[in-house]
N, C-alpha and C positions, 0 to 999 in steps of 0.2 A: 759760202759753203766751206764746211772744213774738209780739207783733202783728205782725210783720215777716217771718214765715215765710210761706213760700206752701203753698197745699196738697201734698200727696203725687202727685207724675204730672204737676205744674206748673210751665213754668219760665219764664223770661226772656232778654230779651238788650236789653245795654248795652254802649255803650263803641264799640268797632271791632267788635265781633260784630255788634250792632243794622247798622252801617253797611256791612260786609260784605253782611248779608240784604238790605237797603233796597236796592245797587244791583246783587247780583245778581236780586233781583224784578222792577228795570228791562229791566235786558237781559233775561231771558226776554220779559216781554212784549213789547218790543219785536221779539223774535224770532216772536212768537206773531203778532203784527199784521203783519206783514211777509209772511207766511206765510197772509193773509185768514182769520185767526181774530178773534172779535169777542169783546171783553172785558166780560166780566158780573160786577157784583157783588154776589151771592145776597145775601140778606136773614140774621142770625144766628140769627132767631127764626121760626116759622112753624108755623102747624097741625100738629099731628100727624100729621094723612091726609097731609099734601103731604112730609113728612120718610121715610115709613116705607110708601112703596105696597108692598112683597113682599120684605120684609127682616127677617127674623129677630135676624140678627145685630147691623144696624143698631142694631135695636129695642133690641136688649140695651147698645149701645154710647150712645143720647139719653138727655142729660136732659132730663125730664120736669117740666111746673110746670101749674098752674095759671093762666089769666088772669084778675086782678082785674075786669078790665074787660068783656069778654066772654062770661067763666064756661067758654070752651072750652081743651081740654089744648094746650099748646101744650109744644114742642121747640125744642134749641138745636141747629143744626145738626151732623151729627156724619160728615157724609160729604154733598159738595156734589151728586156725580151727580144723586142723586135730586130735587134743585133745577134741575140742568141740565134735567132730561125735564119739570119745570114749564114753566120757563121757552123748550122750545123747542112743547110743545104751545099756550103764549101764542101766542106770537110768531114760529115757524119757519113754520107754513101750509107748503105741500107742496113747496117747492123745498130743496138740500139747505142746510144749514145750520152756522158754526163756530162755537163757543165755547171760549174760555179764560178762566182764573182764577188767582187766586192770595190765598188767603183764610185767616183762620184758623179752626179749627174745633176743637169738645170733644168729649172721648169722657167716658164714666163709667169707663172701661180703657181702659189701653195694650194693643197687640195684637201678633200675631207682624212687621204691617208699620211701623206706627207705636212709633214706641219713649215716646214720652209722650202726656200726656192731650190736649195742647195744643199739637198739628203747625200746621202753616203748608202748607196742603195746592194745592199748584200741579200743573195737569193743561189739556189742551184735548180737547173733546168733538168730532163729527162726525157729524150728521143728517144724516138721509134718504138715505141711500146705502146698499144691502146690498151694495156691490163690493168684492171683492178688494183693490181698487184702494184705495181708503178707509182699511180696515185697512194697507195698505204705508203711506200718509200717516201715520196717526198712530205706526205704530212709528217710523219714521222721525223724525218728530217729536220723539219720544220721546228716542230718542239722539241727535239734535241738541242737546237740551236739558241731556243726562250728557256731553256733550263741551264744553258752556258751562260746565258746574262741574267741568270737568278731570277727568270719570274717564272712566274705561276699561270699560268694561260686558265681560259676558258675555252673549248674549240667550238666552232661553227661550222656548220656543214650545210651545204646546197647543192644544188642540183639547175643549172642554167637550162637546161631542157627541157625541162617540165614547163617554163616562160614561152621557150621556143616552139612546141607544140602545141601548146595553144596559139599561138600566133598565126599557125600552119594554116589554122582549122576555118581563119578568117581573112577579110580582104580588106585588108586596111592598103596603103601609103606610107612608102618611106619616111615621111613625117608622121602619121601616125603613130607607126610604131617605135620612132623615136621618143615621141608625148609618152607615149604608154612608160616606155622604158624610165624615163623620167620618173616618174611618175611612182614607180616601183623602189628606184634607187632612194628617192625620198621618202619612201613609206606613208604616201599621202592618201588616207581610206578619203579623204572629203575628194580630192581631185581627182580619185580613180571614180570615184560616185559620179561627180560630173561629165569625166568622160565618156561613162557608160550610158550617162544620160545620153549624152549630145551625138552617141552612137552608135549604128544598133549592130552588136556583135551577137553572132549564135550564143557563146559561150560565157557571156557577162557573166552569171551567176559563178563560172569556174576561174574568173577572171578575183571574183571579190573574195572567193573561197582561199586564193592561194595565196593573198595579200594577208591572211590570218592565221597559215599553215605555219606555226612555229611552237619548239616545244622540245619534248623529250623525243626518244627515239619511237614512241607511240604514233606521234606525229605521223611517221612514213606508212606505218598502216591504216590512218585513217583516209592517206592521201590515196594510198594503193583502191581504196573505195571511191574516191574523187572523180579518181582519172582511169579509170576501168574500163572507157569503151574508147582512149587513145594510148597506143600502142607503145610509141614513142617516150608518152610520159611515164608510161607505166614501167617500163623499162629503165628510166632515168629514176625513178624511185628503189626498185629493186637492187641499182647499182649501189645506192647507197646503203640500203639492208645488209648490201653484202662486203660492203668496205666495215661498218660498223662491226660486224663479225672479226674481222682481219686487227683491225686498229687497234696498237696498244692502248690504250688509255689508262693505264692505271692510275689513280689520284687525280684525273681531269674530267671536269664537270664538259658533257658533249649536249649542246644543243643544234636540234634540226632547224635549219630555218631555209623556207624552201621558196620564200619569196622574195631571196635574194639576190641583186643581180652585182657584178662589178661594172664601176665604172669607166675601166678599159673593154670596151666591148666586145674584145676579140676572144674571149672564155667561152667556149662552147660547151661545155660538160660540166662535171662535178667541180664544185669550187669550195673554199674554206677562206675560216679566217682567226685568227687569236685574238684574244681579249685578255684583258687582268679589270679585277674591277676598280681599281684606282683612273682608269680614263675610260672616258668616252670612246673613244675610238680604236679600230682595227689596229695592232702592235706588227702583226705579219699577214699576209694575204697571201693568193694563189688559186691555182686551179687546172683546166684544162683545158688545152686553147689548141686541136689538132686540123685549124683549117690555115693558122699564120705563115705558115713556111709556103702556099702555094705564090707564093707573088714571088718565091726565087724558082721556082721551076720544078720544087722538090717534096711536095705534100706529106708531112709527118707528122705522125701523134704527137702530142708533147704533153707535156706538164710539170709545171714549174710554181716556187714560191718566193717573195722578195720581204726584205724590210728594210728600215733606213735607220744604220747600225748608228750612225752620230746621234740620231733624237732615245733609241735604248743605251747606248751607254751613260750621258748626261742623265 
């Protein structure tokens, strides 16, 4: 083996690349401080508990070591959020609160958003605020930030609630509704057909309807007819009626797609994601995630967006 190879999912940058990242890193933050976001720089290393409060997927994504020193498990950071909800249950106390970053971080896998092991993951968070109002800031932000690296987005909007209330309605299994989930993330009509087969939910029929709710902004009034006799969803649709009202969008194509979930499963509300059509995949993502911060003692709305500034600058 040549000593000079780096691992598999690993990479680098030198030359005019490294210089490229180094001063579009600048201008973001500087964009983010402008904007009275406060810049934090998480620690790479950290207990296990403080890395993985309600994350499965996470979990699956840290490595994991041993400390010499201490004898407790300790992790390499693999996703900052969950540092953010540390450090604003420190430090935020009950007024609202900003954070941005721009850090690097490891997985043990590349995933459907990250394309290596070894992203460079730039995002700003937003405490203590459950408004509407919050959520427009940070997408905004958002595409401020794909307009600093010259692209062009397409935006995506959902609503994680409208999944979770139909969920309410039935009596599944923590496994189940993990399948389920699954199952949505993939956008699989044949394996949600199966599972409806193989089990019998009140609400199948609102189950396959919401697997096909996507589209222009007509969409959320069709759905507003869907979900008419649960409260919950019906509510998690109108939020987005009323974000769409707020939202600049001028020159960006806005699709609803309301049967989308993330694959961090700790988003509980409204969630978003960018696109260009030159890739497949999510360029930025986000959303609202106001139950994460309970595992430090301090229960706060949040909403927050991330992307991995190495694979947009290249």
């Amino acid at each position: 083996m040549n000593t000079w190879q780096l691992p598999e999912g690993i990479d680098e940058l030198i030359g005019d690349r490294a210089l490229v990242l180094e001063h579009t890193r600048r201008q973001l933050i500087d964009l983010y401080i402008d904007k009275g976001f406060n810049l934090v720089v998480p620690p790479m290393v950290e207990n296990i508990e403080s890395l993985l409060p309600s994350s499965y997927v996470v979990n699956e994504k840290t490595f994991k070591f041993l400390d010499p020193i201490s004898g407790k498990m300790l992790g390499v950071h693999a996703d900052i959020t969950p540092q953010i909800a540390r450090i604003d249950a420190k430090y935020g106390g009950d007024a609202i609160a900003k954070y941005c970053y721009v850090n690097a971080i490891l997985q043990t896998k590349a995933d459907d958003f990250y394309t290596s092991r070894s992203p460079i993951q730039a995002g700003a968070e937003l405490y203590g605020s459950n408004s509407i109002d919050s959520d427009v800031e940070i997408i905004g932000l958002m595409l401020e930030s794909l307009r600093l690296l010259a692209i062009e987005p397409t935006l995506s909007l959902g609503n994680i609630a409208v999944f979770d209330a139909l969920i309410e309605t039935e009596t599944l299994s923590d496994e189940q509704v993990l399948t389920l989930k699954q199952i949505f993330i993939k956008r699989s009509a044949p394996d949600l057909e199966a599972f409806l087969s193989n089990n019998r939910l009140k609400n199948a029929d609102k189950f396959s309807t919401l697997m096909k709710l996507e589209g222009g902004v007509s969409v959320l009034y069709d759905a507003l007819h869907v979900f008419e006799n649960l409260p919950r969803a019906k509510a998690a649709i109108q939020d987005l009626l009323a974000m769409n009202t707020k939202l600049d969008t001028t020159g960006i194509e806005v699709v609803i797609d309301l049967a989308e979930l993330k694959a961090y499963e700790y988003h509980t509300g409204i969630i978003f994601s960018a696109y260009n059509k030159n890739y497949s995949k999510a360029l930025a993502q986000g959303g609202r995630y106001n139950g994460l911060s309970e595992s430090f003692g301090q229960p706060r709305a949040a909403t927050g967006f991330s992307f991995d500034l190495k694979f947009l600058t290249q």
